[in-house]
Phi, psi and omega in degrees: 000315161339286184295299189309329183291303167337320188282314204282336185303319189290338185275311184295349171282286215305327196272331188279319165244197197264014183280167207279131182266305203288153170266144169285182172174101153334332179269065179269329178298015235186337180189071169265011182300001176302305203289325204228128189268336180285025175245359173303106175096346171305114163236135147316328206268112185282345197281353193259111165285339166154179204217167194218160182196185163200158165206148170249150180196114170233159190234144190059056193262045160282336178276209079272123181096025169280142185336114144178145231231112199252141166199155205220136190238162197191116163212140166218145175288172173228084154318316182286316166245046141074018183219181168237183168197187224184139180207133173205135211247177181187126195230118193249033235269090206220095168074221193280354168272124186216153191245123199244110169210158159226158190225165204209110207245146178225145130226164199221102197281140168222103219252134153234164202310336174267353156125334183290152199255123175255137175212150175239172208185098179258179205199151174212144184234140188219095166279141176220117170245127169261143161217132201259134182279332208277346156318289194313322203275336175301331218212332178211103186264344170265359187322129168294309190332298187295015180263351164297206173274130154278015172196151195211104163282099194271155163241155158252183151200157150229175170218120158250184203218136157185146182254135125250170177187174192296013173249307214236136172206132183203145173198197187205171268133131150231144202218132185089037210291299173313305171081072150322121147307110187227047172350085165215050160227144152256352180283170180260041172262164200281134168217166191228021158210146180212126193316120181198173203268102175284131164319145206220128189249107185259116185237136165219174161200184197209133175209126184267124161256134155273103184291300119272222195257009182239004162210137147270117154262125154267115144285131172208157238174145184208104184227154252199074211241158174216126164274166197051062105253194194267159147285126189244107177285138153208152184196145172208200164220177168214129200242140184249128186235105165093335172095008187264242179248168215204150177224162190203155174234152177191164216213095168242132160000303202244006185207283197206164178275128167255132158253169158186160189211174180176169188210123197245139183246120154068013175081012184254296166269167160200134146274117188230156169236137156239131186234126178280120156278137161238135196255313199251155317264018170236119182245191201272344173246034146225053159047048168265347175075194190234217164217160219212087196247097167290091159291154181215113172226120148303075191272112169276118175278000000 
């Protein structure tokens, strides 16, 4: 029972104050229509018209009621008008909590002669945040929370900005554009912070060098600002052999070391595995264990 109340502490700080809401993934370099809706239907790769996917991801799994996270993506260009679109569903799953949404991505290409993409890009989102209360009341039976609803459907938006081309891809984002309310105090006491979908400020870039004519190294940064919270920085690289297989290293800021590996069959699938160190704010010698992440990636040629 401990560890679970550990696991609800941490989702009721993220709901309560200003800290990062939206869920992660090592593969962020990799399925970035999460982050940024101007990345819809966008490829370095001019041979990819778009791609489907999936990732599981669970954390601390050692804990009970510890993060874990199923989510499934999709973008292709539209060539003829000159845009893309983008889609991605998602199950957020932590303790006494759970985040259920799906999103509906528009961006709009703006193509130049050397081959680079300026594209913008907007995204509307429709969440239902769940909470079980009879979780909450084993452990806080007086808590005022529990006199609210236990599920709530919220809508968003977000908006980005990105350049790409066969090298270089960086853009920016803001995500939770509205800040929905998620009214889960109903009492009259006075309060000076109140549970709402806080804005997620998104900067990344991505650049492929080629060492030969048989390895890609990719470096890529991803940060990750909220006010009045820590800023999360991750970076790494991912190094590609053969156009086969690729491994990666990363680094966030604010948590754990990423390893990761993967294998593209035939230039289509890829497969990954990413394994998470963790330092913040549970690490693997206070017996929280680590995280554990699966890609599935389709590319339509």
């Amino acid at each position: 029972m401990k560890k679970l109340i550990i696991a609800a502490a941490f989702i009721a700080s993220a709901a309560a104050t200003k800290a990062q809401q939206l869920h992660s993934s090592s593969f962020y370099d990799l399925q970035g229509i999460l982050q940024n809706p101007a990345l819809a239907g966008v490829h370095q790769d001019a041979e990819i018209k778009g791609y489907a996917g999936a990732t599981y991801r669970q954390q601390w799994s050692n804990i009970s009621g510890a993060p874990k996270t199923f989510s499934a993506f999709g973008s292709f260009e539209l060539p003829q008008l000159k845009a893309g679109i983008g889609a991605y569903a998602y199950n957020d799953k932590t303790g006494p909590t759970s985040r259920t949404g799906v999103a509906a991505q528009f961006s709009k290409h703006i193509r130049f002669n050397d081959g680079g993409v300026f594209s913008l890009g907007l995204e509307a989102r429709l969440q239902q945040y769940s909470v079980d209360m009879n979780k909450l009341a084993e452990s806080l039976p007086n808590d005022p929370v529990l006199g609210a609803q236990d599920n709530r459907m919220k809508f968003d938006a977000g908006f980005g900005i990105a350049y790409t081309n066969k090298q270089w891809q960086f853009g920016a984002s803001v995500s939770q554009l509205v800040q929905s309310k998620l009214d889960v105090y109903t009492g009259n006491l006075s309060r000076t912070d109140e549970a709402k979908l806080y804005r997620h400020y998104y900067f990344s870039g991505k650049y492929n060098w080629n060492v030969d004519n048989h390895t890609v190294i990719s470096p890529n940064i991803m940060v990750t600002y909220l006010p009045n919270a820590p800023t999360e920085v991750v970076m790494g690289a991912r190094v590609t052999h053969h156009n086969l297989l690729w491994w990666g290293l990363g680094y966030r800021t604010t948590q754990s070391w990423m390893l990761s590996a993967g294998l593209n069959i035939h230039q289509k699938l890829s497969l990954g595995y990413a394994f998470d160190i963790y330092s913040a704010p549970i690490s693997s010698f206070d017996g929280g264990h680590n995280a554990h992440e699966f890609l599935l990636r389709f590319n339509f040629k």
